[in-house]
NUSEVEX-912567 format. One record per residue (C-alpha): x, y, z. Coordinates in steps of 0.02 Angstrom, whole numbers, plus 50000, padded with zeros to 5 digits. Example, Ala and Ser with C-alpha at 12.3 -4.5 7.8 and 13.67 -1.06 7.14 Angstrom:
2
506154977550390/506844994750357/
END
This chain:
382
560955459754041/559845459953876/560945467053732/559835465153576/558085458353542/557725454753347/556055450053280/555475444053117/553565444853070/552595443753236/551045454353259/551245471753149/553105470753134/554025465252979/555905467853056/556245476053232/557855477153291/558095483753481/560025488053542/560135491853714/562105492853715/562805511853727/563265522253559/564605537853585/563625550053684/564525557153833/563095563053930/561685557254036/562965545954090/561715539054256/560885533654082/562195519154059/562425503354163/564215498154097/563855494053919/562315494853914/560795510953916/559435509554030/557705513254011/557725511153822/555865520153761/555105516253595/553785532153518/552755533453396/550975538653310/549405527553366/549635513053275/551355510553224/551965493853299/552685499653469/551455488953558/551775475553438/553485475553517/552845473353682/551525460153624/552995447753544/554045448553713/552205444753808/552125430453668/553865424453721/553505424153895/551985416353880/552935400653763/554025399453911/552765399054054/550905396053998/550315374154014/550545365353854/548795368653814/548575385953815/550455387153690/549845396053537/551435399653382/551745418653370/550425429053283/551275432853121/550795448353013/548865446652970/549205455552796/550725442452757/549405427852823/548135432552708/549595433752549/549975415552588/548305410052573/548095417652414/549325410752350/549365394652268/551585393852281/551525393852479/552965403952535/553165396852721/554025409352775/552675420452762/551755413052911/553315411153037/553665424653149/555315424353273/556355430953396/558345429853424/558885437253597/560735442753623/561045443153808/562535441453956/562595430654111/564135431854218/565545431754089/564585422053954/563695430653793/562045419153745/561115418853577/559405412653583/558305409553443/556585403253422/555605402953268/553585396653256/552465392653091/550505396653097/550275379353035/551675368253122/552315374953300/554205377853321/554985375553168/556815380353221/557525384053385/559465386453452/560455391453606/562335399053593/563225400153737/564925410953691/564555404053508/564725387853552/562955376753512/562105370253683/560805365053559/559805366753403/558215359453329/557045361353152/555955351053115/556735337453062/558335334653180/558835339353371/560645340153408/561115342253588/562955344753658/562845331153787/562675316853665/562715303853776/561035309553912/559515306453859/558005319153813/556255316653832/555275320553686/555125339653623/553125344153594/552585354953434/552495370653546/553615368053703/555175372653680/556665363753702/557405377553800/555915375953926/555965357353887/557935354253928/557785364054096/556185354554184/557055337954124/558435328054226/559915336654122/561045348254244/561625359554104/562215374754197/561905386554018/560235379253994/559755382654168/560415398054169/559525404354012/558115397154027/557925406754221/558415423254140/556985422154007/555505415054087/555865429454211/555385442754077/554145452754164/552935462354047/551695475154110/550005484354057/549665499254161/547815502754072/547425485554146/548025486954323/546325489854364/545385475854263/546655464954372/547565456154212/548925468654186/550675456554231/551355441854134/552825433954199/553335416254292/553795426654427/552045433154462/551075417754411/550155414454568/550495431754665/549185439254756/549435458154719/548415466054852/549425458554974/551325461354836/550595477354881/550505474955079/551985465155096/553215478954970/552225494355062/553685500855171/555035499955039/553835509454916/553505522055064/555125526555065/555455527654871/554075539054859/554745547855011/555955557054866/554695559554730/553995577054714/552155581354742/551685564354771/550745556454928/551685548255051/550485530755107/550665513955151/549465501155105/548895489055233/547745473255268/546585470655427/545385460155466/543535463955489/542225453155568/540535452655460/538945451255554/539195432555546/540735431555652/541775428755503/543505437155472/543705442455322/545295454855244/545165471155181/546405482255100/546835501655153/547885514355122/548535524255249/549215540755204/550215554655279/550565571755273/551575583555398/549965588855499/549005572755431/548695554255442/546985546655373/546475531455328/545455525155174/544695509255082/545905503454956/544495507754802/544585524854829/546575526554788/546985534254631/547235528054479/549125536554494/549255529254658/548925511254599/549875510854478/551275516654554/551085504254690/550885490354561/552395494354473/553725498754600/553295482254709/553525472654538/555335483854499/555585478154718/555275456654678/556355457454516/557675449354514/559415456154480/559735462154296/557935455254259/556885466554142/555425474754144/554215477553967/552955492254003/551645495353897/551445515753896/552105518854043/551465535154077/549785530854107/549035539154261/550725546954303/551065564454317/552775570554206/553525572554400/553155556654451/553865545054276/555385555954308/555585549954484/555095532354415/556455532754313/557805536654442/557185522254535/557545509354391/559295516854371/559475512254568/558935493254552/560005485154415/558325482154328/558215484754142/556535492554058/556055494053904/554355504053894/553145512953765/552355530453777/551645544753698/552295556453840/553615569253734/554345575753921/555155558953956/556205559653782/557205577253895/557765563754012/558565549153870/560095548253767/559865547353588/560365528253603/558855525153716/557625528753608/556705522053460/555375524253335/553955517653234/553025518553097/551835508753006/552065507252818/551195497652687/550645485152789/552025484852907/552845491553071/554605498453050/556025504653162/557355515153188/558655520853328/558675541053346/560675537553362/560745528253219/559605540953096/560155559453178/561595553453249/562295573253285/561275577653443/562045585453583/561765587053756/561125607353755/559785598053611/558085597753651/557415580453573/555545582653643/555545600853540/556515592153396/555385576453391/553725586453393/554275599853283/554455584953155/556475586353115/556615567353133/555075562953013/556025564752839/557485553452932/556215541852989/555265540952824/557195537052756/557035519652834/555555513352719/
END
């Protein structure tokens, strides 16, 4: 599971520290997978860097999965950019941005950190695996465990995680890792309908409309416990044009207790799609994979993110997910949730467990976080 992500000057954000292990709190205990809370939510006004979040673990991905020549080095903060080419003393660390996961596998705790300069690709990179180095590079030296096996060259912007694991090396850690990270599945619900709206190894070259088809039943039945939602399956069948070809198309089917129609798959809802989209995704994770979702509430009804919600809890899938939907913070601990704020120039962040650490189960936090009793804790973290 993914204990901590930390980044370091990618996109808005000048430091962003996400915990997803458990604080005190002895409620909402469905909330908690062992040590860890699950969904963990970030809020925040329009503009202040929770997308950014989102956008650095889409960068990540994308470093692990993309062909070498579409590799780009994380989009530091533009303001910080613009400081170091002012200046005429260039401060290099102005224009590398990073990220250090935390994260178990079985019985082993892994660190993993990769760092990237505008100017000169990866400029420092490491693996841990319970503390002990599997490897490490800058740019001047590469030190791997297994002296003695060779290693094919390391490219400015492939990294040697990605590197180590297509290469002949059978290093069970480096496997292992490198499986659990280029799985990170990161989603765009506002996009579903433009068609790019997923990136993730796992979904490469997947079809959707037919993800869709093929995950129908199991979704049928999930929403089979939601409340006020339809109840339809999605299905393909072929048509003959006036040619004699066969071509596919795509319908839903829905049901009701005195009902069953049928209609083209453009006129579902946006709701309805998006739904689909996501719980077929949540069905083809893998185990413990995890799940980045870009305001998740779009399109859904309060009713039907609820019901979402309990269906993550179900799979052994984490999520981490944006929104500007208040009703969800009723359903999270104070150790699920985070917020930011842009200041001077930069995102910052802060844990609600962390800054108002006194909340109580009979607390409201959607009535406390719109009434504005966390603001003078959250301006505190400037």
């Amino acid at each position: 599971m993914l204990e901590k992500i930390i980044i370091k000057n990618v996109n808005s954000i000048d430091t962003c520290e996400i915990d997803f292990k458990k604080d005190k709190y002895k409620f909402l205990e469905d909330n908690v997978n062992g040590t860890i809370v699950n969904p963990v939510a970030i809020y925040g006004h329009n503009g202040s860097g929770k997308t950014s979040v989102i956008r650095t673990m889409e960068q990540l991905v994308a470093l692990m999965n993309e062909p070498a020549t579409n590799l780009r080095p994380f989009i530091v903060n533009n303001f910080l950019f613009d400081t170091y080419n002012r200046s005429t003393k260039k401060n290099d660390e102005l224009v590398r941005g990073s990220v250090e996961l935390f994260f178990k596998i079985g019985n082993i705790e892994y660190n993993y950190f990769i760092q990237t300069s505008s100017f000169k690709g990866i400029v420092k990179e490491f693996l841990k695996a319970s503390n002990d180095v599997v490897f490490e590079r800058d740019l001047n030296n590469f030190i791997y465990r297994k002296k003695n096996r060779k290693v094919q060259d390391v490219s400015t912007l492939i990294s040697t995680l990605r590197s180590l694991a297509s290469s002949e090396i059978n290093d069970d850690d480096i496997q292992k890792a490198y499986t659990y990270i280029s799985s990170y599945t990161i989603i765009t619900p506002a996009f579903i309908s433009r068609g790019a709206f997923v990136r993730s190894r796992i979904f490469n070259d997947v079809n959707f409309l037919d993800l869709l088809v093929n995950k129908s039943e199991e979704v049928k039945e999930i929403l089979k416990g939601y409340n006020e939602f339809p109840i339809y399956s999605i299905v393909k069948k072929p048509l003959r044009t006036a040619n004699i070809m066969e071509t596919n198309k795509y319908f839903i089917e829905i049901e009701g207790k005195d009902f069953k129609g049928e209609l083209p798959f453009e006129f579902i809802s946006e709701g309805m799609k998006n739904q689909s989209v996501m719980l077929s995704i949540l069905l083809s994770m893998p185990e413990n994979g995890i799940i980045f979702i870009d305001e998740l509430e779009q399109a859904l009804h309060p009713s039907a993110i609820k019901s979402f919600l309990n269906v993550i809890k179900s799979k052994n899938i984490q999520v981490f997910f944006s929104s500007h939907n208040t009703y969800i913070l009723q359903l999270l601990r104070p150790d699920q949730i985070y917020f930011a704020k842009w200041y001077e120039g930069k995102s910052k962040y802060c844990r609600l467990s962390n800054i108002y650490q006194n909340i109580r189960e009979v607390n409201n936090i959607e009535k406390m976080y719109l009434s504005a009793m966390f603001d003078e804790a959250i301006n505190g973290e400037e």
